[in-house]
Each structure stands twice: as structure tokens, then as C-alpha cells.
N, CA, C and O of each residue as an XYZ file, in Angstrom:
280
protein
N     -15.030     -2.095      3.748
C     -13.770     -1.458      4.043
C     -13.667     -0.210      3.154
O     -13.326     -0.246      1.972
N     -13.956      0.765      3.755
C     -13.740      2.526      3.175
C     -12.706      2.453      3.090
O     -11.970      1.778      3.810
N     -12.265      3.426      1.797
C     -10.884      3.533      0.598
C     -11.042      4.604     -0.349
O     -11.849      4.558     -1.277
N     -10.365      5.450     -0.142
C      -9.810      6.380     -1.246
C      -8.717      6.141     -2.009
O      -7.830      5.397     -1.591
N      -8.634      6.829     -3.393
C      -7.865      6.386     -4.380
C      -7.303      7.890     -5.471
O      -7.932      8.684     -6.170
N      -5.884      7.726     -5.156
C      -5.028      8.790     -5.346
C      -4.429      8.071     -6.629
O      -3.628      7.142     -6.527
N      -4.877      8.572     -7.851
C      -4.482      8.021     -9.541
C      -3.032      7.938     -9.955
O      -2.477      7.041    -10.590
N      -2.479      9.178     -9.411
C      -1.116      8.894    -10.081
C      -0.388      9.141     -8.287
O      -0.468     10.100     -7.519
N       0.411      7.552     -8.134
C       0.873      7.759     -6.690
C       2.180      8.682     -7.076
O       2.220      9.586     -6.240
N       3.176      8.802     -7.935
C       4.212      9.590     -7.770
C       4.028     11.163     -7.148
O       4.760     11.848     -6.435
N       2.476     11.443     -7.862
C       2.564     12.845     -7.067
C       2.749     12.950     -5.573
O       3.304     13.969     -5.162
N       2.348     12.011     -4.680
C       2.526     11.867     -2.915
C       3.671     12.442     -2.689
O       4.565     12.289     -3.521
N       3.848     13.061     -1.767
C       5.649     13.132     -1.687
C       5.908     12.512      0.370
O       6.012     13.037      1.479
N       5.895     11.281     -0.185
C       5.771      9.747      0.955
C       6.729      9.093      0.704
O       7.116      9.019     -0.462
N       7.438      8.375      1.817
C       8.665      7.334      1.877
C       8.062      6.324      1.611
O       7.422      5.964      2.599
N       7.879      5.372      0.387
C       7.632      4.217      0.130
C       8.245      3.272      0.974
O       9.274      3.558      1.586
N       7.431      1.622      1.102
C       8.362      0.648      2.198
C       8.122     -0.170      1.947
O       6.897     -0.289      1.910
N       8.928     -1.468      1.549
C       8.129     -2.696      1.149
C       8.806     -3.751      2.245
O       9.409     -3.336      3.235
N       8.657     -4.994      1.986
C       9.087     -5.848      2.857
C      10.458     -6.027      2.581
O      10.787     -5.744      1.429
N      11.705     -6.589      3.657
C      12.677     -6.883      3.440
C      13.173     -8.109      2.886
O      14.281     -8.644      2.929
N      12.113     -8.415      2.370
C      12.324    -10.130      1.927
C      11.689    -10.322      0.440
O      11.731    -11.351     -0.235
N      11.058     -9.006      0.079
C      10.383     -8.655     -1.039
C      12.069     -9.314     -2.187
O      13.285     -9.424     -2.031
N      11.168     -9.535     -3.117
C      12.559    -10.234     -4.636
C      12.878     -9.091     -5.483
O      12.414     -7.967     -5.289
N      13.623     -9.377     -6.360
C      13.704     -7.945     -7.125
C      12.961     -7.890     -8.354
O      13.108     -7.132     -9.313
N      11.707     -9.309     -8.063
C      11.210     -9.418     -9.525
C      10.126     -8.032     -9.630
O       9.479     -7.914    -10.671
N      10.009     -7.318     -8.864
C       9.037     -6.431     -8.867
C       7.563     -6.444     -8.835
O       6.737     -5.610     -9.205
N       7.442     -7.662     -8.270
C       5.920     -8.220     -7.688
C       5.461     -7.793     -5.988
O       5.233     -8.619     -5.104
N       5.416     -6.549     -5.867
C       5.245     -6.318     -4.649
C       4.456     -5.071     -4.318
O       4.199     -4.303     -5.244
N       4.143     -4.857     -3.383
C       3.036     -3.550     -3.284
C       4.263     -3.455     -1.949
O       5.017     -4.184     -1.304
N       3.569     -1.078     -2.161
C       4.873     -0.813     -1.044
C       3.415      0.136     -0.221
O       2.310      0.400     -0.695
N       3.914      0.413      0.946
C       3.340      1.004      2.078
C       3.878      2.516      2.543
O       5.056      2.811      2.747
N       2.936      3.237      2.638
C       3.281      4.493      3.107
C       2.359      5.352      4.085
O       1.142      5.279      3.914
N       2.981      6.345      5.329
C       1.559      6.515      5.609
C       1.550      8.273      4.391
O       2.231      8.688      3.453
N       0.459      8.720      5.117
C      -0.163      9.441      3.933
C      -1.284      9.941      4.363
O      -2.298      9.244      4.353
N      -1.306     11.636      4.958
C      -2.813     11.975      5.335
C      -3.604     11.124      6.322
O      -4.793     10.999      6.026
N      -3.126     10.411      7.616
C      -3.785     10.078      8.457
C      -4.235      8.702      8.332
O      -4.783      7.939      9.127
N      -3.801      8.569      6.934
C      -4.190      7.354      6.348
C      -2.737      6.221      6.025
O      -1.584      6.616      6.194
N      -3.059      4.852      5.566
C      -2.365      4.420      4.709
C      -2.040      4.466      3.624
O      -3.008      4.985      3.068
N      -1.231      4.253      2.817
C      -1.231      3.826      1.051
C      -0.576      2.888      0.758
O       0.518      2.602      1.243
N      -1.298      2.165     -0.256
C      -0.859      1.134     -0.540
C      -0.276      1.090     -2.252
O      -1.159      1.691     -2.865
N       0.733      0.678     -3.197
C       0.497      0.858     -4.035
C       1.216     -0.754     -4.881
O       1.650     -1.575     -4.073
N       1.303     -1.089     -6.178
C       2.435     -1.657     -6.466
C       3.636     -1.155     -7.235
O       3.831     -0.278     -8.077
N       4.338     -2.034     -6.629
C       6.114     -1.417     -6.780
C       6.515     -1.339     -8.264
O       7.593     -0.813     -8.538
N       5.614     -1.894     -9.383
C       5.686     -2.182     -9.980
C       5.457     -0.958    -11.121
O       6.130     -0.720    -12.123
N       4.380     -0.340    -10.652
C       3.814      0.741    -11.142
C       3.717      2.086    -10.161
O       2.738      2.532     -9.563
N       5.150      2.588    -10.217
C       4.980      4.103     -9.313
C       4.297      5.071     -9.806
O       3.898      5.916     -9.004
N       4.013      5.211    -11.042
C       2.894      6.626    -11.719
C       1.486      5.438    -11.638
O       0.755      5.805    -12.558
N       1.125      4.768    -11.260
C      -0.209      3.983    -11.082
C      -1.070      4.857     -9.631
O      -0.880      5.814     -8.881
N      -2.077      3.780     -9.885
C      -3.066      4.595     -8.486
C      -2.162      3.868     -7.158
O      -1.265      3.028     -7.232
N      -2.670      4.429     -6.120
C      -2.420      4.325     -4.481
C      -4.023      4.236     -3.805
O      -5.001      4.951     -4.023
N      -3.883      3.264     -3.060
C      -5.375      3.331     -2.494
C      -5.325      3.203     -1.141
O      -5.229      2.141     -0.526
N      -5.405      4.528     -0.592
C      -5.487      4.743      0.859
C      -6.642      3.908      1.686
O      -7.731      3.712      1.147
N      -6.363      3.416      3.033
C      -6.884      3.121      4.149
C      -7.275      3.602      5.533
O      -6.111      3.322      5.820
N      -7.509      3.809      6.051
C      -7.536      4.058      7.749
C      -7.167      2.981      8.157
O      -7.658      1.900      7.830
N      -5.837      3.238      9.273
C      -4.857      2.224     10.026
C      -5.250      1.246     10.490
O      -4.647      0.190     10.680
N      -7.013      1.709     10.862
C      -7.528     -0.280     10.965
C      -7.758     -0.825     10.155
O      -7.379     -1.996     10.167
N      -8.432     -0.375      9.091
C      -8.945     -0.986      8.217
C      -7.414     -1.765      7.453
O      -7.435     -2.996      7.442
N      -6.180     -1.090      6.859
C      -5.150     -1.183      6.957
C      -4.577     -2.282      7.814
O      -3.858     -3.028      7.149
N      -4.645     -2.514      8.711
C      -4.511     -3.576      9.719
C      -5.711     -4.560      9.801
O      -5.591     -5.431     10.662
N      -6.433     -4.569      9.327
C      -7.336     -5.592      9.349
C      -7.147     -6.431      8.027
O      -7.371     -7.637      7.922
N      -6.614     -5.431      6.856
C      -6.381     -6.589      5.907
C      -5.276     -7.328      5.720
O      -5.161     -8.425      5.174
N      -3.927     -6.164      6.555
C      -2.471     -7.204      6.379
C      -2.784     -8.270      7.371
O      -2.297     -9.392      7.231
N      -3.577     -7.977      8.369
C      -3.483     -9.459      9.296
C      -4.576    -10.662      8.447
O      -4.362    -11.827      8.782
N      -5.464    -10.491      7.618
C      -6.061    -11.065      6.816
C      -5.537    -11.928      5.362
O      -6.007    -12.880      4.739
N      -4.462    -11.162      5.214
C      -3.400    -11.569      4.086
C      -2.389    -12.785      5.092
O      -2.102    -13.975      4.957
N      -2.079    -11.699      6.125
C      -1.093    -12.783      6.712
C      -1.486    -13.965      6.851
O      -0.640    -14.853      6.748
N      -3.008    -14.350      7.150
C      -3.293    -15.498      8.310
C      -4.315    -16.126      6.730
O      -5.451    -16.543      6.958
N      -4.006    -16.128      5.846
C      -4.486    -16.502      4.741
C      -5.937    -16.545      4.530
O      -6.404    -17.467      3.863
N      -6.962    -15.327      5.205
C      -8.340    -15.628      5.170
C      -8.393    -14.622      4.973
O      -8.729    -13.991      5.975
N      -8.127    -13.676      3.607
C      -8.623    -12.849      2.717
C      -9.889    -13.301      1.941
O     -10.393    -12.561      1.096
């Protein structure tokens, strides 16, 4: 799975998105698109890296997370 990696995500200037069910403990990674691509980052750390996807690849791992066979 090809991935690029953008060091400090605050520089993006992207609408972050996390789930609506996400807690406020701040254990969560947020989603953005970004250059054709995805980004992924955690919520936890907004000046941290972002590690972009292509929308399948992107979709191949949330349905992989979902269906618990990561």
C-alpha cells in the first residue's frame, strides 16, 4: 500500500473529519482529502505527520479496520 508523508500536518490548509461517535478523550485519527489523495492524521497530534493515500488504497484499509482483518 503506496503512502506519502506530509511531517507537520498543520501546514495542509484541509477540513479535518473524524467520526461522530469519536470521545473527547482524544484517541482518534481525523480524515481529509488532500491533493487527489487522502490524509490521515491523529487528532491528537495536529503539528504531527499526515500520511496520505490514494482513495483505494484509503478504502481498502477503512474497510479492513472495519471488518477487523487488518
Amino acid at each position: 500500500m503506496a503512502h506519502y508523508i506530509i511531517t507537520d500536518a498543520s501546514v495542509m490548509d484541509v477540513s479535518w473529519k473524524k467520526a461522530s461517535t469519536s470521545g473527547a478523550n482524544g484517541n482518534c485519527v481525523e480524515l481529509a482529502p488532500y491533493q487527489n489523495r487522502i490524509a490521515i492524521r491523529d487528532s491528537k497530534s495536529p503539528h504531527g505527520p499526515a500520511i496520505l493515500y490514494s482513495h483505494s488504497a484509503a478504502t481498502t484499509l477503512l474497510i479492513s479496520l472495519k471488518s477487523d482483518t487488518f
